[in-house]
Every structure is written in C-alpha cells, then in structure tokens.
C-alpha positions as CSV (number, residue, x, y, z in Angstrom):
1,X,80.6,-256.6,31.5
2,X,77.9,-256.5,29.3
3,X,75.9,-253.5,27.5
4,X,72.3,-253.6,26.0
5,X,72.4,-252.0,22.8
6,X,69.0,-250.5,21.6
7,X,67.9,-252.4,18.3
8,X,67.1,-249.4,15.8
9,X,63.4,-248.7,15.3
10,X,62.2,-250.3,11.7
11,X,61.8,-247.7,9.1
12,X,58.6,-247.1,8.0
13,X,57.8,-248.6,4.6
14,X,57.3,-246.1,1.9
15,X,55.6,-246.3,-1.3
16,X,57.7,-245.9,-4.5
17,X,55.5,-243.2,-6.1
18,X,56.1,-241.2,-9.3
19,X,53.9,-238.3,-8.7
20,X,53.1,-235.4,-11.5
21,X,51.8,-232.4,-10.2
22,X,50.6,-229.7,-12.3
23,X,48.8,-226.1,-12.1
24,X,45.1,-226.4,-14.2
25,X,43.4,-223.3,-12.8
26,X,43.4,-220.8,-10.5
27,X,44.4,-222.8,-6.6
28,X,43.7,-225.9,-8.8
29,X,45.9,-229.1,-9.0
30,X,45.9,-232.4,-11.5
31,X,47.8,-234.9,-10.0
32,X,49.0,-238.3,-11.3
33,X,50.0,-240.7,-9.5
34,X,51.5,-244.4,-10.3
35,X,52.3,-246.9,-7.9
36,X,54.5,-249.4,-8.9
37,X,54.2,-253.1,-9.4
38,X,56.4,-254.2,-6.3
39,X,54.3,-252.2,-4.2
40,X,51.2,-254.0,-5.8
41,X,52.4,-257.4,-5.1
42,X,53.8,-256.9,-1.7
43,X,50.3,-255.8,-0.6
44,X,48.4,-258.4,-2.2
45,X,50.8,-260.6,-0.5
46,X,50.1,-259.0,3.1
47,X,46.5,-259.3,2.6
48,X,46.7,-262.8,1.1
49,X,48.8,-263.9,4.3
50,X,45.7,-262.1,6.4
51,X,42.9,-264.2,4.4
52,X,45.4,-267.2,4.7
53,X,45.1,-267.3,9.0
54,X,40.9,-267.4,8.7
55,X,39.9,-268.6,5.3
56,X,37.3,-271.2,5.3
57,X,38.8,-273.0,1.9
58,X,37.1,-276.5,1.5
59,X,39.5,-279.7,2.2
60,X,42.0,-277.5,4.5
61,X,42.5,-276.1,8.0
62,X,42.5,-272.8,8.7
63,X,46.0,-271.1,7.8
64,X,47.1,-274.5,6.1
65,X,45.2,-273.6,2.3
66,X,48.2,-272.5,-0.1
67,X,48.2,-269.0,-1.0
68,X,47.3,-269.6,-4.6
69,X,44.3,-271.5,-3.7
70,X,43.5,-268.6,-1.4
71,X,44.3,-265.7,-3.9
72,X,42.4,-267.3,-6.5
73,X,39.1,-268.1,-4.3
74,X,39.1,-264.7,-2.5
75,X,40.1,-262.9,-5.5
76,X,37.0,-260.0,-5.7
77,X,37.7,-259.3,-1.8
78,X,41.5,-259.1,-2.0
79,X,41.3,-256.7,-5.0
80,X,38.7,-254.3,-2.7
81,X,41.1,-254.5,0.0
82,X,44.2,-254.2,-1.8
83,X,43.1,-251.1,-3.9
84,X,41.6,-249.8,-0.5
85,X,45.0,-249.8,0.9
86,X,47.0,-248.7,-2.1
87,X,45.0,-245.7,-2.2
88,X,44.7,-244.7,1.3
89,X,48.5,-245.1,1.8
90,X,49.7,-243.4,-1.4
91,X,47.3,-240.5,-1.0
92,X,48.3,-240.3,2.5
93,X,52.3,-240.3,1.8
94,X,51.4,-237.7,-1.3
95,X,50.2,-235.2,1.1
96,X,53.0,-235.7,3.3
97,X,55.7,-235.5,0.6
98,X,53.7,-233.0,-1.9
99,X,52.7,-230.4,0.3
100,X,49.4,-229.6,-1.9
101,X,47.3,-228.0,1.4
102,X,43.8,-229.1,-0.7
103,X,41.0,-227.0,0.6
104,X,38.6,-229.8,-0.2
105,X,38.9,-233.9,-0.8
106,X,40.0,-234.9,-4.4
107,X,38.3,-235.3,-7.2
108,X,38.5,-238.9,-7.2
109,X,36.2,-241.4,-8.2
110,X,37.3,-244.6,-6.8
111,X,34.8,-246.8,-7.9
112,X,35.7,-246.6,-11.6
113,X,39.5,-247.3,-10.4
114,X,40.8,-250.7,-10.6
115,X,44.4,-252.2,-9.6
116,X,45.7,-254.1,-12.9
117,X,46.8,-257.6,-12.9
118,X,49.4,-256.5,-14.7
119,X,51.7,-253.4,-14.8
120,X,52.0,-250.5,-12.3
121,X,48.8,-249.2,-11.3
122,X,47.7,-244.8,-12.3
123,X,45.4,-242.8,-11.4
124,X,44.7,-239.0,-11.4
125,X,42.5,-236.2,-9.6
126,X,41.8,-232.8,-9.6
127,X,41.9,-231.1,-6.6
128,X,41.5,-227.2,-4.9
129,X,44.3,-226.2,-3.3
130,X,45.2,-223.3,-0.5
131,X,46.6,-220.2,-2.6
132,X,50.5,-219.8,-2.4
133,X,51.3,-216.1,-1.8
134,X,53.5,-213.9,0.0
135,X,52.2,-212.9,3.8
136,X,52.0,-208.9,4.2
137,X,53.4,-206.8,6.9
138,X,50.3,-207.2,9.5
139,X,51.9,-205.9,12.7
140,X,52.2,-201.9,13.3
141,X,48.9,-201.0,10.9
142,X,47.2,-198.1,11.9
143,X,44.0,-199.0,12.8
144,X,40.7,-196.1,13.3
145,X,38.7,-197.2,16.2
146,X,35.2,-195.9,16.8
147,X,34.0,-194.4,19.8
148,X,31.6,-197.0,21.4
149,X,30.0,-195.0,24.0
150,X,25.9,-194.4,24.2
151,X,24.9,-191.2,24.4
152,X,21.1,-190.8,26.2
153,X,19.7,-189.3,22.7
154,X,20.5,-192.7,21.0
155,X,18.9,-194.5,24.5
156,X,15.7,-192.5,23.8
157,X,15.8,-193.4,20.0
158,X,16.1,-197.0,20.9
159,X,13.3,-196.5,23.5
160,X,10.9,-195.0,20.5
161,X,12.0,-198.0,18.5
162,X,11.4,-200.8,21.1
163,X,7.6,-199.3,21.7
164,X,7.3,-199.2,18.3
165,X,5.8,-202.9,18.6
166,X,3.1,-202.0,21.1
167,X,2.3,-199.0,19.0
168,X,-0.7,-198.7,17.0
169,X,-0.6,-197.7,13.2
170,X,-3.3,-194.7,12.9
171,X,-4.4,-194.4,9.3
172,X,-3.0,-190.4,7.9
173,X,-4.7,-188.4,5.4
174,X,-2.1,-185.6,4.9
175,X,1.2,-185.9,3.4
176,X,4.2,-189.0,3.7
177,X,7.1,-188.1,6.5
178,X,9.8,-190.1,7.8
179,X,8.8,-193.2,9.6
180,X,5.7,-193.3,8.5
181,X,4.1,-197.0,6.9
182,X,3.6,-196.9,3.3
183,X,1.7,-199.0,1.0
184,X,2.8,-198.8,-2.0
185,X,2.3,-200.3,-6.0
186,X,5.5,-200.2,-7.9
187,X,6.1,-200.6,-11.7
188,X,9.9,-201.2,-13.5
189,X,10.4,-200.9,-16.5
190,X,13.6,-201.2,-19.1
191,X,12.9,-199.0,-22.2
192,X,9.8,-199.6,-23.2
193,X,9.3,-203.4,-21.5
194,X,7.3,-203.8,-18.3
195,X,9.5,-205.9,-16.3
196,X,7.6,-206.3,-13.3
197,X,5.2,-205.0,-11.2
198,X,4.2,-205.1,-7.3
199,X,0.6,-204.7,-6.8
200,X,1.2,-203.9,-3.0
201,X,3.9,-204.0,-0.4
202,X,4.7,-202.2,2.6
203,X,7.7,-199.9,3.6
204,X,8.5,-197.8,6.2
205,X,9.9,-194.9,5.0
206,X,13.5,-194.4,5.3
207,X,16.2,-192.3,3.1
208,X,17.0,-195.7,1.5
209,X,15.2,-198.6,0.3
210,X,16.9,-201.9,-0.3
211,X,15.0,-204.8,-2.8
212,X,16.6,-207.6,-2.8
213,X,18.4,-206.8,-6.5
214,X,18.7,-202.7,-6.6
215,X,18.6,-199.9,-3.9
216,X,17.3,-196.7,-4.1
217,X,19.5,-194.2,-2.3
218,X,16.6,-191.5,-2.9
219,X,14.0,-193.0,-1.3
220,X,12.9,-190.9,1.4
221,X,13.2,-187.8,-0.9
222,X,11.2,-189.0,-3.4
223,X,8.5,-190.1,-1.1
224,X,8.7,-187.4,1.8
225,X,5.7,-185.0,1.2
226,X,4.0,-186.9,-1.4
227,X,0.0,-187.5,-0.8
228,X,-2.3,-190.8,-0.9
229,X,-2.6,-191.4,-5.2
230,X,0.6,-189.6,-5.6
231,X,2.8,-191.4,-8.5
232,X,6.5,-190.9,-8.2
233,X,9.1,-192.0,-10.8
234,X,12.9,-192.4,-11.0
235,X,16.0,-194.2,-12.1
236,X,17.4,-196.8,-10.6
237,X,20.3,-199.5,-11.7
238,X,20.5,-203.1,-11.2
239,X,22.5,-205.3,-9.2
240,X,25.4,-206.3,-11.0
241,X,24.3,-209.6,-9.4
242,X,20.6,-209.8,-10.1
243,X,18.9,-213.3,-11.2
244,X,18.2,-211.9,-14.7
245,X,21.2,-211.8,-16.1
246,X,20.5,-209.5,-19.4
247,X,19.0,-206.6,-16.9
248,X,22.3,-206.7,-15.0
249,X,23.4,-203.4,-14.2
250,X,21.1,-201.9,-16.3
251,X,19.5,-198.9,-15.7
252,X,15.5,-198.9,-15.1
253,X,12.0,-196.6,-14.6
254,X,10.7,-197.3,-11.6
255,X,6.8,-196.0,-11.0
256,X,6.1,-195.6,-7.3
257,X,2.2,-195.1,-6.3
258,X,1.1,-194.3,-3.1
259,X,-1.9,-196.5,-1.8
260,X,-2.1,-196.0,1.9
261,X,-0.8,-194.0,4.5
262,X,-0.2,-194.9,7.8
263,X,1.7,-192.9,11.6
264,X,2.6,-195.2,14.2
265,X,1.5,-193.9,18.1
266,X,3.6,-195.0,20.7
267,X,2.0,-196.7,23.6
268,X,1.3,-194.7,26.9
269,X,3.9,-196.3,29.0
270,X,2.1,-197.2,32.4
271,X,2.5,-200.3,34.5
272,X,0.3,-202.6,32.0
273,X,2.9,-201.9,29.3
274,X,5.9,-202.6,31.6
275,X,4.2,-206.0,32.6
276,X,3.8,-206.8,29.3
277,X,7.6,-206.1,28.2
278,X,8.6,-208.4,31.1
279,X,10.4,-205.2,33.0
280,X,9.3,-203.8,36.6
281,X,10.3,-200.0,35.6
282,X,11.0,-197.6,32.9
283,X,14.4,-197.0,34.4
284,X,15.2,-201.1,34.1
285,X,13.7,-200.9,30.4
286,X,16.0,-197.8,29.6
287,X,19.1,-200.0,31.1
288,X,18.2,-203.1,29.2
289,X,17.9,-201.1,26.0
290,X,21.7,-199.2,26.9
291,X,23.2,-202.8,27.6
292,X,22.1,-203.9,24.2
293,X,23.3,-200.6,22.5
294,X,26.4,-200.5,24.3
295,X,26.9,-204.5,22.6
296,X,26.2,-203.2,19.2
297,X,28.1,-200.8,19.4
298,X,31.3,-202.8,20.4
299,X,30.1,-204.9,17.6
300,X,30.4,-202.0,15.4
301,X,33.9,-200.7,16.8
302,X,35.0,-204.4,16.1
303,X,33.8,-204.8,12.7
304,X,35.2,-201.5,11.9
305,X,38.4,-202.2,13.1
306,X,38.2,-205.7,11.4
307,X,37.5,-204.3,8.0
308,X,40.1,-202.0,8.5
309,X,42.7,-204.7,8.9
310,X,41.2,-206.9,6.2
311,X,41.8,-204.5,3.5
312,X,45.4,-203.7,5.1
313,X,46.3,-207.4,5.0
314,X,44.9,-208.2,1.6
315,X,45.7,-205.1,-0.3
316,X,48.3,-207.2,-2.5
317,X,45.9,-210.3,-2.7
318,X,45.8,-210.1,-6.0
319,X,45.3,-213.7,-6.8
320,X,42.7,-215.7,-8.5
321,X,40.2,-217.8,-7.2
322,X,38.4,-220.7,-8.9
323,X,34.6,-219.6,-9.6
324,X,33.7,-223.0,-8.7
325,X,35.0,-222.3,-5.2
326,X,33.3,-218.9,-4.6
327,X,30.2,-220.0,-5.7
328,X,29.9,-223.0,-3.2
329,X,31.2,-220.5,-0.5
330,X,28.5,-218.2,-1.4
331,X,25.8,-218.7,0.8
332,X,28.5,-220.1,3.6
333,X,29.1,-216.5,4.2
334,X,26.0,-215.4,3.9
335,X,25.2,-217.4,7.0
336,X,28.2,-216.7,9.2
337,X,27.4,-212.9,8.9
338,X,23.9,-213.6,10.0
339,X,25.3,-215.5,13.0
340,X,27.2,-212.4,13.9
341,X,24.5,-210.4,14.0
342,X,22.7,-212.7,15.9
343,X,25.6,-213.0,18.0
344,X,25.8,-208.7,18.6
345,X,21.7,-209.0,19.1
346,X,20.6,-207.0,16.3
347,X,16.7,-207.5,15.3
348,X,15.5,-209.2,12.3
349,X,14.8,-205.8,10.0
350,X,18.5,-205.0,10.5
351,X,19.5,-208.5,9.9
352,X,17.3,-208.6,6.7
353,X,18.7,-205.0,5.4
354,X,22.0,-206.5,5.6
355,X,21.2,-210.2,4.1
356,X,19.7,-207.9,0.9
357,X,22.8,-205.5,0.6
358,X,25.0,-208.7,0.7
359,X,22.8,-211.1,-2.2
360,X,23.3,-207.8,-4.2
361,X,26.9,-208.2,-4.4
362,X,27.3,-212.2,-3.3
363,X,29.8,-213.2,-5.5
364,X,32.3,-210.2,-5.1
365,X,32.2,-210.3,-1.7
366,X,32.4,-214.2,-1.1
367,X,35.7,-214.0,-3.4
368,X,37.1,-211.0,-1.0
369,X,35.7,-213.3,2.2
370,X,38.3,-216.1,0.7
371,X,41.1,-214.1,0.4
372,X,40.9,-212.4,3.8
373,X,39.9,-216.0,5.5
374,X,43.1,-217.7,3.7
375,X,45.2,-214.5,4.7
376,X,43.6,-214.7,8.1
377,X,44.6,-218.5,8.2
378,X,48.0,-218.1,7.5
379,X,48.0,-215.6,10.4
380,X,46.9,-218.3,12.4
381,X,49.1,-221.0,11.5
382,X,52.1,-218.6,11.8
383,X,51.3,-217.3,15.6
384,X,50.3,-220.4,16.5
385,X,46.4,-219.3,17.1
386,X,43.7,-222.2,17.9
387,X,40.2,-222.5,19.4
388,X,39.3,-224.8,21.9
389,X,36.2,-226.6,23.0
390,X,36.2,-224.3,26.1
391,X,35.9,-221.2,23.2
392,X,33.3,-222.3,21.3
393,X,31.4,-223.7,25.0
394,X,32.3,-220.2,25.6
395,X,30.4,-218.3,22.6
396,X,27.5,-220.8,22.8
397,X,26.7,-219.5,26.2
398,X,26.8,-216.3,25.1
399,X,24.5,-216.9,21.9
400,X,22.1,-218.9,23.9
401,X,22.5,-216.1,26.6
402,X,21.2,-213.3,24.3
403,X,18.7,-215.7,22.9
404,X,17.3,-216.5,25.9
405,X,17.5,-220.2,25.5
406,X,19.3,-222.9,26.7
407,X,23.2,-223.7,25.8
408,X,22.5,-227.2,24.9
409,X,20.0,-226.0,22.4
410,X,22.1,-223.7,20.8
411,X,24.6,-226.0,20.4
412,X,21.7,-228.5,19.2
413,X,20.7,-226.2,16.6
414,X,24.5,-225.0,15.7
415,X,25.3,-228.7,15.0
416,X,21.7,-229.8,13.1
417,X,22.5,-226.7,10.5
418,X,25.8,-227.9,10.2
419,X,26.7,-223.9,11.7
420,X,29.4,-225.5,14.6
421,X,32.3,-225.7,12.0
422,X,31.5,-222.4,10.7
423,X,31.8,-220.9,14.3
424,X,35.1,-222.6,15.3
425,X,36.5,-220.8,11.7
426,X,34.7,-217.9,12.8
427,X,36.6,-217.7,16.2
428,X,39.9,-218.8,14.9
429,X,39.5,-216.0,12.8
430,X,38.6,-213.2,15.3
431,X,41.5,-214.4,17.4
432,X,43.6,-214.0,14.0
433,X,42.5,-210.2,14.0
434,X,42.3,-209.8,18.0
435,X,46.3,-210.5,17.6
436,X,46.9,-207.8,14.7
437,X,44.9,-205.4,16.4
438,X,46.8,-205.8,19.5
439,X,50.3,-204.9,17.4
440,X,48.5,-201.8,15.7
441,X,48.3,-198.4,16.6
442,X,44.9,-197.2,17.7
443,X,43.1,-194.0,16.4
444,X,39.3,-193.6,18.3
445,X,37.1,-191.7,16.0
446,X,33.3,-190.9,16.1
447,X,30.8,-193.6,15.1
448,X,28.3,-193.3,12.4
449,X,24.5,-193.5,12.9
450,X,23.0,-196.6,12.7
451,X,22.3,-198.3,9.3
452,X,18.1,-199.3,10.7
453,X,17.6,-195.9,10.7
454,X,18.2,-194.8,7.1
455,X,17.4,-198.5,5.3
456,X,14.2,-200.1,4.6
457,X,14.5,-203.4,3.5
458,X,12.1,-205.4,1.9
459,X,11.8,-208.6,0.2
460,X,11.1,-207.4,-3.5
461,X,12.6,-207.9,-6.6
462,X,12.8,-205.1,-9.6
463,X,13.2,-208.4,-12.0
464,X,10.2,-210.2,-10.2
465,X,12.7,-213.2,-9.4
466,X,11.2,-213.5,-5.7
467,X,10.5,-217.2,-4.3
468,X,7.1,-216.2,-2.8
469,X,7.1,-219.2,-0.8
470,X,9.7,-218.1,1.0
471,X,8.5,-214.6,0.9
472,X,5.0,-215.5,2.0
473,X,6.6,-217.7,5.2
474,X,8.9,-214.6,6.4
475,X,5.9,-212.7,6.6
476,X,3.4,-214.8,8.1
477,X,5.7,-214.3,11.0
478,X,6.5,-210.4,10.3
479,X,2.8,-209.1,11.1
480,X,4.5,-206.7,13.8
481,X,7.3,-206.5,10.9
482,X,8.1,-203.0,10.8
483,X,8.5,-203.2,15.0
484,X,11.4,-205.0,15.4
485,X,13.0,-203.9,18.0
486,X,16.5,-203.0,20.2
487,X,17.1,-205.4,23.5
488,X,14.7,-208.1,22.6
C-alpha cells in the first residue's frame, strides 16, 4: 500500500535586508536600507540566465553564448533590470516587515541610484507616514441632533428667495434696509497706510459680510439706515490667514461709502412666470422648494451631528502634523466641502459664503480635516467599513440627479478633476460616522436659521490680493448674482 505525500510548498525567497528606521519629523520617516551582496549577485544571475535563452550574441545560438560573454555585452540593460528588481522587491518586503503605513510614495529618486559592482548596495528615503496614536472611546457619545422639519414660514422665505431671480431691482432714494443691493466704495487702511481700496462692488445687505480675508460681523448695523453718499467707518481684524503676511491679524479702518441704492420687486406670479420656472402651478413650485429644504436640512442635521462626533473622537488628537502635508491637503478639502454642498443642493452664494469663511482659516482647518480623516480611517479599518462601486454608482446618481444631468457625465467630470478618489474617501468616511452615530445616544434639538440669510459674501480682499481674472470670470456668469436661488 502506497501513500502520496504532498511535497512542501517552496518558501518564498526573502531579501537579507538591514533596514534603519528612524523618526525626522512630525509622521515623518528616514529609512535606510542595504541589500546585501548575495542578493545582488543571485539577481544578476537570474536575469543573466533570462538574457542567456534570447540573446542575439554574434558567433553563438541562442541560449548557447556563455554567461560572461552575455553579462558583459548586455551589461547597461542587466544593471536597469537588476536595480529595477532590487528595488521593487526590497521596498515591497520593507512594507510588509516595517509596518511604516506611508501616506504618500517615498521620497526616492531612483534615477540617481546605482547597484555597485562591488559591495552591498544602500539607499535611503524620506517618507510621510499614518500617525501612531491611541483610538478614543467612539461608541456611547452623546450626540445633539437638529430638528429637520420645514416649517411653511421657511417655505415662503425660500419662495421670496427663488423669485428673487425674476425680480427686478428698482433704484431707492430713501434709506438702506435689509436685503436691499448696495453699491458700495470701500477704503482700508492700517494706521496711517492706505492699503487698498475698492472703487465699486456690490452687496446685498446682510448682518454679515464675508471678504475673502476678514468678516465684518457688523455689517448690516452699520449699513441699515444709512442714505446714498453716506460714509461709514469701523474696525475690522485680519484673517490670521490672509496673503499679506505682515497685516495678519491686524486690526484695520475700514471706510464704507454708499454709491447706489437699489429694492428688489418680486415678480407677479401668473402663468407666464410658472412657464418660465419650468413648473405647471404654484402649489408644485412650493413642493419643489420643501423637497429641496427638507434635503438641506438633513444636510444640516448630518453635518451637525458629524461635527459633533469629530470633536468627540479627536479631543485627545494632540499630535503633530508635518506642514508640508497640510499645505498640499489644503485646497483638497476645500474641494470635497464644495462637493457636499453640491451634493445637499445649496446655490452658488451659499457655496461661495462658505468657500470665503474656509480660505480664512485654510490651514487650521485642513490640519483638524487630517486628524479627524486619519481618526475616521482607523474607525474604518477597525469595523471593517468599505465602499463599493455600487456606493459611489449610487452617489453619482444622486449628484447627477440634483444636477439635472446625466450619471455618465457626472462621473465623466468626477474622474477629468481627479474628484472620484476624493468621493470614495468621502463615503468611507460618512459610513465611518454613520456607524458611531448609530452607537450614540441621540438628543433632537431646534435648528439654527440659515447661514444665506445673515452672510454676504463677496469676492474682495481688505489687502487687495484678489486674482481679478478669476474674479472677473465668476462674475461674467453672476449677472443675476445676488438671485441665487433654493430648488434650482
């Protein structure tokens, strides 16, 4: 009687490596590596044997030329290949066996590396690396939930401000209120030094302006009441972030001069005006608006909530981040919040208020966006949370849905602005939060009012640091500007 015995499975052949790791910054790494000499030679040797089988060496058959002769004729190729494979295999094994977690490829440029003839062969990287850090307590949090229901008051307000673009702006000689269209001249200045000064811009007025490096919390006081010619002056400080780096924080006079005044009068709504907004009555209008409230608002309740159990999660995230990092990441999360607005349907004036109140503060709250996203990550890897290709089909229908366009554009678009990988992070993210929320314990509070209605935002700069390319092109498309509107 006989019995097959299984042959053991070869190992796989490992590199002998001497590896140095060592901490040079804040989730940075230098590594060293050195391969040594038998590994060199046994690879050279592979590849020979592989140039051996199809060389074309003058005087011999293919596969008969000895292996010096080969070495020595193909010796520029076989260094390529063998430094190729030396590298891609010892990197690879070092992330196995190191356990670095590198947020980004190394440092490493290869083309100044050569394998010796001689020797074992070194080389060395930097490279950013996933923070190491202790995992808080993120299931029981209490968690305050706003109440997302839409009352008719906030239908009707959403109503006025949807008509608002077939309105008509009536020129007004008697005094500035709320709402109304201002044209305006403004003049900073920093002690005694004109800074810069606007010779005309237009603002709705609201009880707070936004430029794109200060905000004036005051606004609508200081300009309710006031007549065409009417100069008003206050204080105002800074963005701790602005683009002139001396006037940082700094306090400043700003002169405000009314040049124009202008009331908007909402369109009679008859059947003309209901043609024209694509709807067959006023009660269909007055549900499309509620629909897109009723969205916002659960757009609100989940932000909320999500900021609520960001803070929670990385209250004892007290670990540094290189600036290199958060710099690069900058304007990455400047664009994802855009997309989530986009996403919830809000119009391009609230879109715009928001993309000014976050270039204010860029850096501070792209180096908080890290820490939650690599806190968020963990929470991920730990429960097991992915996205699939059915999610982010999913979301584009959604997107493309509120868009009113076609999935495959979307998606065309998403991929073309390089905006797809940012989505899939985005959703692995919101499933990483859906899961906490779904272990806390749920307070429902009121909501606030909405931000639209107390924030004008414009694109001006106290320290004159506009690109007015840029600035010119959002306009051209901005005539209507100030009617941007709910349920487009």
């Amino acid at each position: 009687m006989s019995t097959d015995v299984a042959a053991p499975e070869a190992e796989e052949k490992r590199l002998n490596l001497n590896v140095d790791v060592k901490d040079s910054g804040p989730c940075l790494k230098h590594v060293r590596v050195t391969v040594a000499r038998e590994d060199i030679d046994g690879c050279y040797d592979e590849m020979t044997d592989e140039f051996s089988e199809s060389a074309q060496v003058p005087g011999f058959r293919p596969g008969k030329a000895p292996k010096e002769l080969v070495m020595k004729r193909f010796k520029d190729d076989l260094d390529v290949r063998v430094k190729q494979k030396i590298l891609f295999e010892s990197l690879e094994q070092l992330a196995e066996e190191q356990n670095l977690e590198p947020i980004n490829e190394p440092d490493l440029d290869i083309e100044t590396l050569d394998i010796p003839d001689e020797g074992d062969f070194e080389y060395e990287f930097d490279v950013e690396v996933r923070p190491d850090f202790d995992m808080p307590d993120y299931t029981g949090l209490e968690i305050e939930q706003y109440d997302a229901d839409v009352s008719d008051e906030q239908v009707q307000a959403a109503m006025n401000r949807y008509l608002a673009q077939y309105g008509q702006l009536v020129p007004e000689e008697g005094n500035a209120e709320m709402g109304d269209h201002l044209t305006l001249a403004a003049k900073f200045t920093h002690g005694n030094d004109v800074i810069h000064e606007i010779e005309e811009f237009t603002a709705e007025l609201k009880p707070v302006l936004y430029l794109r490096d200060a905000e004036i919390d005051n606004f609508g006081e200081l300009l309710e009441g006031a007549e065409i010619d009417a100069k008003i002056t206050t204080e105002i400080s800074v963005s701790p972030e602005a683009e002139k780096v001396e006037l940082r924080g700094e306090k400043v006079t700003a002169e405000f001069e009314l040049l124009d005044l202008k009331r908007l009068e909402l369109p009679e709504m008859n059947a003309s005006l209901l043609d024209r907004v694509g709807v067959e009555s006023e009660e269909e209008l007055r549900d499309n608006i509620r629909n897109s409230l009723e969205r916002q608002g659960k757009h609100q309740q989940r932000q909320h909530a999500r900021n609520q159990v960001l803070t929670k999660i990385t209250a004892s995230a007290d670990w540094e981040l290189p600036e290199k990092l958060v710099r690069r990441q900058t304007d990455n999360a400047l664009r994802r919040e855009i997309l989530e607005m986009q996403q919830a349907g809000y119009t391009s004036a609230e879109i715009r208020a928001r993309e000014n109140q976050i270039r204010q503060n860029a850096i501070s709250e792209t180096r908080e966006a890290l820490k939650q996203h690599f806190v968020l990550d963990k929470i991920a890897e730990q429960e097991n949370i992915e996205v699939t290709s059915q999610d982010i089909e999913m979301e584009i229908t959604m997107m493309a849905m509120q868009a009113g366009e076609s999935p495959r554009r979307v998606a065309a678009r998403l991929r073309k602005s390089g905006m797809i990988e940012n989505l899939q992070a985005q959703l692995r993210e919101r499933k990483a939060i859906d899961f906490v929320l779904d272990k806390s314990e749920m307070k429902t509070v009121p909501a606030p009012g909405r931000d639209s209605d107390r924030i004008e935002a414009v694109d001006e700069s106290v320290c004159g640091f506009v690109d007015h390319q840029q600035h010119d092109h959002d306009h051209d498309g901005d005539h209507d500007h100030d009617h941007d509107h709910d349920g487009e």
